[in-house]
ZAVO-262856 format. One line per field, with one value per residue (C-alpha): y, z, x; residue in three letters; chain; residue number from 1. Coordinates in nm, 2 decimals, decimal comma, m for minus. Layout:
<donus>
y = (Y ...)
z = (Z ...)
x = (X ...)
r = (ALA ...)
c = (A ...)
k = (NUM ...)
</donus>
This chain:
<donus>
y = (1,47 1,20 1,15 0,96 0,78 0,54 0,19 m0,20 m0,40 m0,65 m0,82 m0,48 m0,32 m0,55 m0,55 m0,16 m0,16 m0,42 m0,27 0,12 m0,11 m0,17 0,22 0,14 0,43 0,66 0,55 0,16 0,26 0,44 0,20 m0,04 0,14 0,29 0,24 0,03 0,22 0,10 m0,22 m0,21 m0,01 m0,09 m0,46 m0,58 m0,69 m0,60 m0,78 m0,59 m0,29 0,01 0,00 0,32 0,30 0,60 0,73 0,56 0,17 0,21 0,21 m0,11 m0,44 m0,71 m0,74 m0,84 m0,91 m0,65 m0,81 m0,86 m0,47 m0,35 m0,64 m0,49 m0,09 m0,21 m0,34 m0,04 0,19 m0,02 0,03 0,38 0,49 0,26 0,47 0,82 0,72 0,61 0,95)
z = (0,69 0,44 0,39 0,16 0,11 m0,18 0,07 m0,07 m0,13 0,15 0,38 0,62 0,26 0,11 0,43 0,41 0,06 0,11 0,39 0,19 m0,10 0,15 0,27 0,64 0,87 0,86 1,20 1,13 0,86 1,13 1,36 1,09 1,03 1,38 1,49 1,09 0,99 1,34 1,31 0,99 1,05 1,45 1,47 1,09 1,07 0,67 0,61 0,94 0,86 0,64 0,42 0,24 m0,06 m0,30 m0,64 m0,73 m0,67 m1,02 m1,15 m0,99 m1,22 m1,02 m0,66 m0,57 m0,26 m0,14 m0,21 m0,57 m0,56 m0,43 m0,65 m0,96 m0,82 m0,76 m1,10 m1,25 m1,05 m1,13 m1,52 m1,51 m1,36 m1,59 m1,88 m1,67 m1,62 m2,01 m2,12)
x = (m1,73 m1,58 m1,23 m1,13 m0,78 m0,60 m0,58 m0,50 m0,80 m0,81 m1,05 m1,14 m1,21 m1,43 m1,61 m1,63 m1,76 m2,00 m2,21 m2,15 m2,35 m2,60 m2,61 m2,55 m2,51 m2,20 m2,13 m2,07 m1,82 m1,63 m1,65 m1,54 m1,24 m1,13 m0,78 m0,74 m0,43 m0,30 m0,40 m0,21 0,09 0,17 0,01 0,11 m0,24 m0,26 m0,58 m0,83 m0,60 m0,63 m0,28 m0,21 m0,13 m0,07 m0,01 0,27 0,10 m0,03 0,34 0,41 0,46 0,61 0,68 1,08 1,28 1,44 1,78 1,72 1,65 1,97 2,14 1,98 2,05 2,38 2,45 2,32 2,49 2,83 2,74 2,66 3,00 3,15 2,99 3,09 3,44 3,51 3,34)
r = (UNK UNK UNK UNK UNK UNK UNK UNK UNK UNK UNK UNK UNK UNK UNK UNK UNK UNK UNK UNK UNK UNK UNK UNK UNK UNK UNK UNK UNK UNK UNK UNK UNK UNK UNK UNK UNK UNK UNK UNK UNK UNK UNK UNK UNK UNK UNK UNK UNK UNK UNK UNK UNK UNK UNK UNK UNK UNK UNK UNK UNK UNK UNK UNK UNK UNK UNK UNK UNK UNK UNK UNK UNK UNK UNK UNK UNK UNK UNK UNK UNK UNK UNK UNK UNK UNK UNK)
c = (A A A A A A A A A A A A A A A A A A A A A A A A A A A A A A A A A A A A A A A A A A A A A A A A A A A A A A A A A A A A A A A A A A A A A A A A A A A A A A A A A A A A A A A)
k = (1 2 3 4 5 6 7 8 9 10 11 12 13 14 15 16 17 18 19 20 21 22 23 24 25 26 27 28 29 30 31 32 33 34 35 36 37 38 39 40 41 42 43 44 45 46 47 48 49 50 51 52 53 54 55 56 57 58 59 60 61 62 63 64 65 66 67 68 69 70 71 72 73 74 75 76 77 78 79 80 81 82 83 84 85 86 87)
</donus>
């Protein structure tokens, strides 16, 4: 059974892909990516690890700190009860 998953292109990956080009047994592949999402998730080993990614990566433009983010959410929160409160 194949299961397939959106993940970040990283080293594991490429590795993955590589030997699927060279049609190595199902069984490598597994081993390959046994205990990956851990690796990535519980260890923070994002480049042996299998990051999930999902739909929504393909919406992404730009990669902020996270305070600039709640800066900018701020800000616009601030202006739209501005434009509530005058209405």
């Amino acid at each position: 059974m194949v299961h397939q998953s959106a993940v970040i292109k990283n080293k594991m990956i490429k590795e993955y892909q590589r030997l699927e080009d060279e049609n190595v047994d199902r069984d490598v592949l597994e081993e390959l990516t046994l205990g990956s999402l851990r690796k990535a998730v519980q260890e923070g080993d994002t480049e042996n690890g299998s990051v999930m990614a999902g739909q929504i990566t393909g919406l992404i433009n730009e990669i902020k700190p996270v305070d600039t983010l709640i800066q900018e959410m701020m800000t616009q929160a601030t202006m739209t009860a501005s434009q509530l409160i005058i209405k």
